[in-house]
N, C-alpha and C positions, 0 to 999 in steps of 0.2 A: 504494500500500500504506500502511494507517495504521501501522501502525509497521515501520521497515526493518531490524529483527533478526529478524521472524517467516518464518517459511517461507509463499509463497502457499496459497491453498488449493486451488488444481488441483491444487499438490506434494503435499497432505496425502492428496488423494481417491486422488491416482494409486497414494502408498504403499500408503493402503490397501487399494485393488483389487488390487495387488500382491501383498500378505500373503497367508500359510494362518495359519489361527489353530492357537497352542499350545496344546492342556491342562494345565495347571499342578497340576489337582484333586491329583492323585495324589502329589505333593510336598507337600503341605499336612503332611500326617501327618510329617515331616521335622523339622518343627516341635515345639520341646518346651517351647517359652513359651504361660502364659495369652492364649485371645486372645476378648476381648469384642469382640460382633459387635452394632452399635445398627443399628437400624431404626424406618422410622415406621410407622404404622398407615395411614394416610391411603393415599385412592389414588395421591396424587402420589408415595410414599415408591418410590423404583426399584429399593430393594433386595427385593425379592419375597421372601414367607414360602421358599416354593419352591430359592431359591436361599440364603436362611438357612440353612436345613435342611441343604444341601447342604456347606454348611461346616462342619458341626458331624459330618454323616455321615463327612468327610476328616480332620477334625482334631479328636476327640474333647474335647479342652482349653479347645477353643471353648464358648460360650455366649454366646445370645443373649439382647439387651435390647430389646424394642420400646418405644416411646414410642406410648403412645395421644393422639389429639388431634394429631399430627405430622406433616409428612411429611418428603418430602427436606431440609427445611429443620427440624434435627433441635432446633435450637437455640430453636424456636418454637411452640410459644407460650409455653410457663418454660425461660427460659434459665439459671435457677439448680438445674433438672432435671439438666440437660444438663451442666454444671460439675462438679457433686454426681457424678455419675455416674462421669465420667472421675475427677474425685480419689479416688474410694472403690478405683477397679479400680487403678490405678496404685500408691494405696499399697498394696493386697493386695498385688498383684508384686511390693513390694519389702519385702513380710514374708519373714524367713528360714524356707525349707521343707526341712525335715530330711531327707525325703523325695525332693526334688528337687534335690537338688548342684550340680546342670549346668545347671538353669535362670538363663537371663540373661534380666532383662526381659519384654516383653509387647507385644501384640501390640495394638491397635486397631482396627477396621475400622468405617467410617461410610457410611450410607445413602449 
């Protein structure tokens, strides 16, 4: 094993065959923090429009950002896009909303 903290991989496959998978969609809405949702454009980008959408149908708060010219590697090819982005959405969240009292913080989700 290259390194002796990890779990092997036949451990990993077996959890997984093990598992049922949870749907969490329905908890989304729970949520009452901003949550910006970046994607790439690119075919490599593995967050699919499809399941963008999907976020945004569960937690209406959301909003999506695609990066055109990008894929999974969101950071690529202006990584001062990519910066710009995150500090503009963060400072939002931590504008005072009169509106929203109980809002703490915000939410990120990346390709």
């Amino acid at each position: 094993m290259k390194y002796p903290d990890e779990m092997p991989m036949k451990a990993v496959l077996g959890i997984q065959y093990e598992s049922e998978p949870v749907s969490l969609w329905e908890r989304l809405s729970e949520l009452s923090c901003p949550i910006l949702i970046i994607r790439g454009s690119k075919p490599s980008s593995l967050l699919k429009p499809e399941m963008a959408d999907k976020y945004v149908q569960y937690a209406p708060q959301s909003r999506i950002l695609v990066f055109e010219n990008s894929g999974h590697r969101l950071w690529h090819p202006n990584f001062n896009r990519f910066t710009t982005a995150l500090k503009f959405f963060i400072e939002e969240c931590n504008l005072p909303h009169s509106s929203d009292a109980d809002q703490t913080g915000c939410m990120i989700l990346l390709d």
